[in-house]
C-alpha positions in Angstrom: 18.9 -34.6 -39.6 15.3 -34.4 -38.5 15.8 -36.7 -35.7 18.6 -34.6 -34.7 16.8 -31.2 -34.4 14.1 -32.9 -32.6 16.5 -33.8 -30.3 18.0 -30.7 -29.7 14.4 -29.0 -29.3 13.7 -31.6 -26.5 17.1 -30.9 -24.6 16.3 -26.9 -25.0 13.0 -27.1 -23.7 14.0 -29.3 -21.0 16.7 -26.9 -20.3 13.9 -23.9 -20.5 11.7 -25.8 -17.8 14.4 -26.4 -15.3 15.6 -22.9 -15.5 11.9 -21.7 -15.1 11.5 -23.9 -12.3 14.5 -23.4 -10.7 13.8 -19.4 -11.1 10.5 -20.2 -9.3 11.9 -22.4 -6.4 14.5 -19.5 -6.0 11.8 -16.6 -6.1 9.3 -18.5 -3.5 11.9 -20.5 -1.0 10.8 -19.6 2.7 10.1 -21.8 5.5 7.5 -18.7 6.4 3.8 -18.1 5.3 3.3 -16.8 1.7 1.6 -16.4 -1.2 3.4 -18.7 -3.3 0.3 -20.3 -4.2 -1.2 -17.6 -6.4 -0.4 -17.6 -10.1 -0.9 -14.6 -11.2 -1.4 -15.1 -15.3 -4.4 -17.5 -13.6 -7.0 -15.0 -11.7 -8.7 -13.7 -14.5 -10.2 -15.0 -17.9 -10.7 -13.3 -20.8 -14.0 -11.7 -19.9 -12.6 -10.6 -17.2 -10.7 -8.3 -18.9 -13.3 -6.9 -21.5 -14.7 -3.7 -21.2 -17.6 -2.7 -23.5 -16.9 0.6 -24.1 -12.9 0.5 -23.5 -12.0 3.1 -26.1 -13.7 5.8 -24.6 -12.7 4.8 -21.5 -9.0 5.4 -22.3 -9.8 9.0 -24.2 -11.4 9.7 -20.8 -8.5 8.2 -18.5 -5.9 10.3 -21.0 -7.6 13.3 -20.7 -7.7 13.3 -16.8 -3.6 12.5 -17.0 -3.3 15.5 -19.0 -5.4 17.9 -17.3 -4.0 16.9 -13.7 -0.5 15.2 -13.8 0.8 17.0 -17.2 -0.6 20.3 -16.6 -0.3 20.3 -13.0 3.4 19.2 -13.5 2.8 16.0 -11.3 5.6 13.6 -10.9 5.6 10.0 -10.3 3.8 7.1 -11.9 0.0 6.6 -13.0 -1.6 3.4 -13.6 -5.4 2.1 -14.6 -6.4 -1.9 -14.8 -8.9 -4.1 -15.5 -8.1 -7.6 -14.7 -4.8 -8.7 -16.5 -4.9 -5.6 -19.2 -3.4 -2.0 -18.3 -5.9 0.5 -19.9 -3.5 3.3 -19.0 -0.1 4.1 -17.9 2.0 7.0 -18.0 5.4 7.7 -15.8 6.9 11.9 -15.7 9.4 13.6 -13.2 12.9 12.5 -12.1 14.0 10.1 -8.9 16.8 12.2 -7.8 17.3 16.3 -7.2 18.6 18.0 -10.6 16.4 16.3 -12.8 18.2 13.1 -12.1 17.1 9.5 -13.4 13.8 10.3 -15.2 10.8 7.9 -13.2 9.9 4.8 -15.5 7.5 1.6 -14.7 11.2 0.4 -13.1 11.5 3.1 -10.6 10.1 2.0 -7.1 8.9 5.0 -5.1 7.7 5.6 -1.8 4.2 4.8 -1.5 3.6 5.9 2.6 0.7 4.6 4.2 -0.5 2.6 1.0 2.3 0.3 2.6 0.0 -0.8 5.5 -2.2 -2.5 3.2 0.9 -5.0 2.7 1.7 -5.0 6.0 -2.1 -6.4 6.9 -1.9 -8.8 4.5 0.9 -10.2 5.6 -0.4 -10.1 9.3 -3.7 -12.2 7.7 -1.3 -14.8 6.1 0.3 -15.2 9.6 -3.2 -15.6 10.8 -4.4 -17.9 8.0 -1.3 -20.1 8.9 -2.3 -20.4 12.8 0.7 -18.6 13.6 -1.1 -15.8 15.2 -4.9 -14.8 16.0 -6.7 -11.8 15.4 -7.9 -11.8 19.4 -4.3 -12.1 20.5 -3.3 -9.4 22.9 -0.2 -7.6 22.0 0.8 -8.8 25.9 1.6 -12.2 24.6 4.1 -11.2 22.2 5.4 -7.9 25.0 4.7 -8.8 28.1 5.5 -5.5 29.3 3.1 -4.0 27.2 0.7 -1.1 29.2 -2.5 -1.7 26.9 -3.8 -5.0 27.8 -6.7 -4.4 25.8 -5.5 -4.1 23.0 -5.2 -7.0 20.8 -4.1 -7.6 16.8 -7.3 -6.6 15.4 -7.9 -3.5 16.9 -4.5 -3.1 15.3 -5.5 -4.1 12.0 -8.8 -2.4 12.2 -7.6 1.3 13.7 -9.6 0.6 17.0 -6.6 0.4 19.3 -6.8 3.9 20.6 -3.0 4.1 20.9 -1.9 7.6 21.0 0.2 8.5 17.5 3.9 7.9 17.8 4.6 11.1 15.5 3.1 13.3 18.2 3.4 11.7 22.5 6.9 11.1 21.5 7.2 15.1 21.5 5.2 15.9 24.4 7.5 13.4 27.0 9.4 15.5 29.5 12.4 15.1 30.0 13.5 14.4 26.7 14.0 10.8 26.1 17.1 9.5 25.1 15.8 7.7 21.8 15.1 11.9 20.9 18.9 12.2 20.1 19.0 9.3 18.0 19.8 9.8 14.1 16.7 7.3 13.0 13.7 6.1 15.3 13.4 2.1 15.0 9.7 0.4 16.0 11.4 -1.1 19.0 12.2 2.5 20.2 8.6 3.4 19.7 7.4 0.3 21.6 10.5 1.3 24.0 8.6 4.4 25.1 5.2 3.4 25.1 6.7 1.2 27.6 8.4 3.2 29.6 6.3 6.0 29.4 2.9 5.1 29.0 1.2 7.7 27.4 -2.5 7.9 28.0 -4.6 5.9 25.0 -6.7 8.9 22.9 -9.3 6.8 23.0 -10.6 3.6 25.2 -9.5 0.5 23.2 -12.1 -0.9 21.0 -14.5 2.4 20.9 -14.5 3.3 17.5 -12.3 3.9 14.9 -9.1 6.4 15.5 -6.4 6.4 12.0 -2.9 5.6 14.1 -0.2 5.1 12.3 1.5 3.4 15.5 -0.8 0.4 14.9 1.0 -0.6 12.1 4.1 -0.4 13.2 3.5 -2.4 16.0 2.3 -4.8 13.5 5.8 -5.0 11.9 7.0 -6.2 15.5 4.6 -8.8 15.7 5.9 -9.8 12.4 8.9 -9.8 13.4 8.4 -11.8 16.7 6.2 -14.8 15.0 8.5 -15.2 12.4 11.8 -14.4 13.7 12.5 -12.7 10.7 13.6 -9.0 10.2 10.1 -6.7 9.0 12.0 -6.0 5.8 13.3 -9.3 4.8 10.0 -10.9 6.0 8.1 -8.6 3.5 10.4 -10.4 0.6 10.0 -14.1 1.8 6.1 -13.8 2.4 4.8 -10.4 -0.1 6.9 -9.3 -2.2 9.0 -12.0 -4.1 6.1 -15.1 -4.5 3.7 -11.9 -6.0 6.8 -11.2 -8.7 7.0 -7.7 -7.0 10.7 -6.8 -7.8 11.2 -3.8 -7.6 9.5 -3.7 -4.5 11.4 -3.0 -0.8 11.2 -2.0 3.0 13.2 1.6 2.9 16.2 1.4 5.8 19.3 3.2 6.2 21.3 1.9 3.8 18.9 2.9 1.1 18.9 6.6 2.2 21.2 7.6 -1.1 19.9 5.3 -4.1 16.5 5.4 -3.1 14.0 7.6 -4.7 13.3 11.1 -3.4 10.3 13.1 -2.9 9.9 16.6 -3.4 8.3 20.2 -2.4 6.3 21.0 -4.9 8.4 24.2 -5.4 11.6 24.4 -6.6 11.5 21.1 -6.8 13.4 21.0 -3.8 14.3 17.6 -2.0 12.4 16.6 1.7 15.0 16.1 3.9 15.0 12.5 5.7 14.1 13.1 9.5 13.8 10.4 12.8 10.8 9.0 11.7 11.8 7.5 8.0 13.0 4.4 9.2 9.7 3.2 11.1 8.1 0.9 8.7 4.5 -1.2 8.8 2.9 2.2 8.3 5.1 3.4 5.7 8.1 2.9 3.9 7.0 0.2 0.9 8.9 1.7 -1.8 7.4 -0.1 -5.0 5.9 0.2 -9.0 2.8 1.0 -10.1 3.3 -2.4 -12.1 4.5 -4.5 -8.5 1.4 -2.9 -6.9 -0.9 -4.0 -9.6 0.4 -7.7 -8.7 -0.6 -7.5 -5.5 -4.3 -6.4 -6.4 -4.6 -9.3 -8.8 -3.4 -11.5 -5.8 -6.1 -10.0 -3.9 -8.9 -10.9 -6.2 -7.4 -14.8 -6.1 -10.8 -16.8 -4.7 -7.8 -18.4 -2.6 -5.7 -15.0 -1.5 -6.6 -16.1 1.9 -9.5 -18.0 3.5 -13.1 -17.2 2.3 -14.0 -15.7 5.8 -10.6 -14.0 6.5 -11.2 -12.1 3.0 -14.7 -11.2 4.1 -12.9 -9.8 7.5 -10.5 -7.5 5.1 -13.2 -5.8 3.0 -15.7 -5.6 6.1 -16.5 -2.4 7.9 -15.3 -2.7 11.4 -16.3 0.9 12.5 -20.2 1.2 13.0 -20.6 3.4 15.8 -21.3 6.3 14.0 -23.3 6.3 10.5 -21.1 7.6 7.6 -19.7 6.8 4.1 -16.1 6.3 5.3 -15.2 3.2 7.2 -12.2 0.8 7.7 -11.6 -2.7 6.9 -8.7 -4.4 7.8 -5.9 -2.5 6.6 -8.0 -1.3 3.8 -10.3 2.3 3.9 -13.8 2.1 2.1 -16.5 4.1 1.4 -19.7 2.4 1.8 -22.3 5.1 -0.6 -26.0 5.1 0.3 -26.9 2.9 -2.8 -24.7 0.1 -0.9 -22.2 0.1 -2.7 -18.5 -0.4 -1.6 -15.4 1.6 -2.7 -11.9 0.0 -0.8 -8.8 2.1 -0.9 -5.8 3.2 0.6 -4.4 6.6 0.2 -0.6 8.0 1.0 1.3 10.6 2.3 4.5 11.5 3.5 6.8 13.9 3.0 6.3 15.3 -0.5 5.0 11.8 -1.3 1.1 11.1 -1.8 -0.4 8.2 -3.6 -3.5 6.3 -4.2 -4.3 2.5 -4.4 -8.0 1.2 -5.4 -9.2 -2.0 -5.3 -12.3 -2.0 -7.0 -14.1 -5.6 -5.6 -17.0 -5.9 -8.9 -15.6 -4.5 -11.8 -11.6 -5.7 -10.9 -10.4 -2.5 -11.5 -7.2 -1.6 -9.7 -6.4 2.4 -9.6 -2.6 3.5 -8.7 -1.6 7.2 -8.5 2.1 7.3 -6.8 3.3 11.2 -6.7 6.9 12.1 -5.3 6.1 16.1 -5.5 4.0 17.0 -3.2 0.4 17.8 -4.5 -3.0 17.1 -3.5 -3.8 16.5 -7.1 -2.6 12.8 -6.8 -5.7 11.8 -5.0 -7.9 12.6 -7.6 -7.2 9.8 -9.4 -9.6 8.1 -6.6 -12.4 9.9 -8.2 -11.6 7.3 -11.4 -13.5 4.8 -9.7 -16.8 6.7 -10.6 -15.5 5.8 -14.1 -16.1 2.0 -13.8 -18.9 1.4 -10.8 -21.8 2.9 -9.3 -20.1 6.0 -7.6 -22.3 8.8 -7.8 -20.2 11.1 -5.5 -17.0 9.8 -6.8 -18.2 10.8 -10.0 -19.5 14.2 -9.3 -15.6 15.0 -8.1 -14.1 13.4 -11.2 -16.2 15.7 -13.2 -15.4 18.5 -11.0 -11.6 17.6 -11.2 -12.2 17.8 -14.9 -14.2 20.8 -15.7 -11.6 23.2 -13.3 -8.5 21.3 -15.7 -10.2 22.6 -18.5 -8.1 25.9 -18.5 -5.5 25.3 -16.7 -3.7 22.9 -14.0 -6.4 21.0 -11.5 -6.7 21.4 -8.2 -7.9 18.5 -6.2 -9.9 19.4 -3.9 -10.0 15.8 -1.7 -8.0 16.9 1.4 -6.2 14.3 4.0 -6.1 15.3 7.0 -3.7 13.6 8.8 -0.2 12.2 8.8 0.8 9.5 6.0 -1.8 10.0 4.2 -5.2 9.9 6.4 
């Protein structure tokens, strides 16, 4: 009888391991450049996770989520990590108009320009792989392209000087043809910078200019080097090897199931217009708990090549002295004690979100709201919480003595589409 049960243990664990593996082999099969080669229950030991004084640090991170997302009637999802271990995590509001299909940790939402952090990432895998080069002109890959200056890491970096998509395409006269089009695609934008040739707002190269039609002439190149749709080369290289999965590239046919975002009256629903289908800029629709997978994957020593990752978190924008700067596909805020805060922030629509990826203390911050409210990017101020912030901290305090009697008002303003 013993020898029997021992037998049957065997066969079912055997059974358990070819079903994990054959899960895995199914999740990471590509013939494209990916992260498959993080394990993400690997990146961090257990001192990684340990916070000294982690009790108070979660009375202080619930207090913020009710002074500014309970009282301020925010909607979306809110997330706080160190290492492995989620400190905090709450999820309020509805995915759908009428108070339809309450948001949980399940319910992917629209994270706007947070999404071109993913879209760079991918780009430096590509890179990594030899399939492309940062000093590749975007003539090699559109030969009819009027910029010949302008190459994949002035892309990456927000030094192209490209005029923004969401605004020449308004000023052409006559009206273009692509204008009467339901949705915009990336090749119509590349199209009419073609045809067209709008003048760049900047010489190439200059100094940093936040252009959202950067990255979505990223998500060509994409395309082109690995003949792959943008969408389904976001699952092959991103999002399925990182265990992301409820993580997407928004197109037409997800215009009814996907979540909406609202006005922050009413709530009433944002209507879709021609821009929602260009993606590389925008349109990652993903979790709090998919986005914290792809920090962890960033603090892998083998994410990407030692001196690619210093290229990421590097400030490429010197020409003028200042806190704020831009990596590669990441913002930062470089304080005048040295130290470095990297972040992206998101908006569009009545969408605006928050992702920090703190490089000491490997704290990842993630604030994704889908009715509109400037309140979301307060949860940036967090990162005074956990490193040597001294501004950051001052707003967090700020942000917590105005909640004090009554809803918060953030007062860090963007200034510019999606979330810039």
């Amino acid at each position: 009888m013993k020898q029997q049960i021992l037998v049957l243990l065997v066969v079912c664990l055997g059974l358990f391991s070819c079903k994990k593996e054959e899960n895995q082999t199914e999740e990471q099969k590509t013939g494209l450049p990916n992260f498959g080669n993080i394990e993400l229950d690997d990146i961090f030991k257990r001192k990684d996770n340990q916070l000294e004084n982690k009790d108070s640090v979660v009375a202080v991170l619930d207090r913020y989520y009710t002074n500014v997302w309970e009282k301020g009637d925010l909607w979306g999802g809110f997330l706080v990590a160190k290492g492995d271990e989620i400190l905090y995590e709450s999820y309020r509001g509805f995915a759908q108009e009428g108070d339809q299909n309450p948001i949980t940790e399940n319910t992917p939402l629209h994270v706007a320009s947070v999404s071109k952090t993913l879209t760079a990432m991918a780009a430096m895998k590509l890179v990594e792989a030899g399939k492309l080069k940062l000093d590749d002109p975007l003539t090699k890959f559109f030969p009819q392209f009027p910029y010949p200056d302008v190459t994949v890491f002035t892309l990456l970096s927000q030094r192209s000087g490209l005029p923004k998509y969401e605004y020449f395409i308004e000023k052409i006269n006559p009206k273009p043809s692509e204008l009467s089009k339901k949705f915009l695609s990336n090749q119509d934008v590349m199209n009419m910078l073609i045809r067209y040739k709008p003048e760049l707002s900047r010489n190439t190269d200059t100094g940093f200019m936040y252009c959202n039609t950067n990255f979505a002439l990223l998500a060509l190149i994409i395309e082109k080097v690995t003949k792959t749709p943008f969408p389904e080369a976001m699952q092959q290289m991103v999002f399925r090897p990182l265990k992301m999965k409820n993580t997407y590239i928004f197109q037409e046919k997800d215009t009814l199931t996907a979540a909406k975002s609202f006005y922050q009256r009413g709530p009433r629903e944002y209507p879709l217009d021609r821009l929602d289908l260009i993606y590389g800029d925008k349109n990652v629709y993903t979790t709090p708990r998919d986005l914290l997978n792809f920090s962890k994957a960033l603090y892998a020593k083998h994410f990407l090549k030692p001196e690619l990752m210093e290229m990421v978190f590097s400030p490429h924008s010197n020409e003028r002295p200042g806190v704020n700067n831009y990596g590669l596909g990441f913002r930062m805020k470089i304080f005048d004690n040295g130290e470095k805060l990297t972040y992206h922030n998101g908006w569009w629509h009545g969408t605006n979100s928050v992702f920090a990826h703190l490089l000491k203390s490997n704290v990842t911050i993630i604030a994704i709201g889908n009715k509109y409210s400037q309140r979301v990017y307060t949860a940036l101020s967090l990162s005074g919480v956990f490193e040597n912030f001294p501004p950051e901290a001052d707003k967090f305090n700020k942000v917590m003595d105005k909640g004090k009697d009554g809803p918060a008002n953030g007062t860090l303003k963007e200034d510019s589409a999606f979330g810039e």
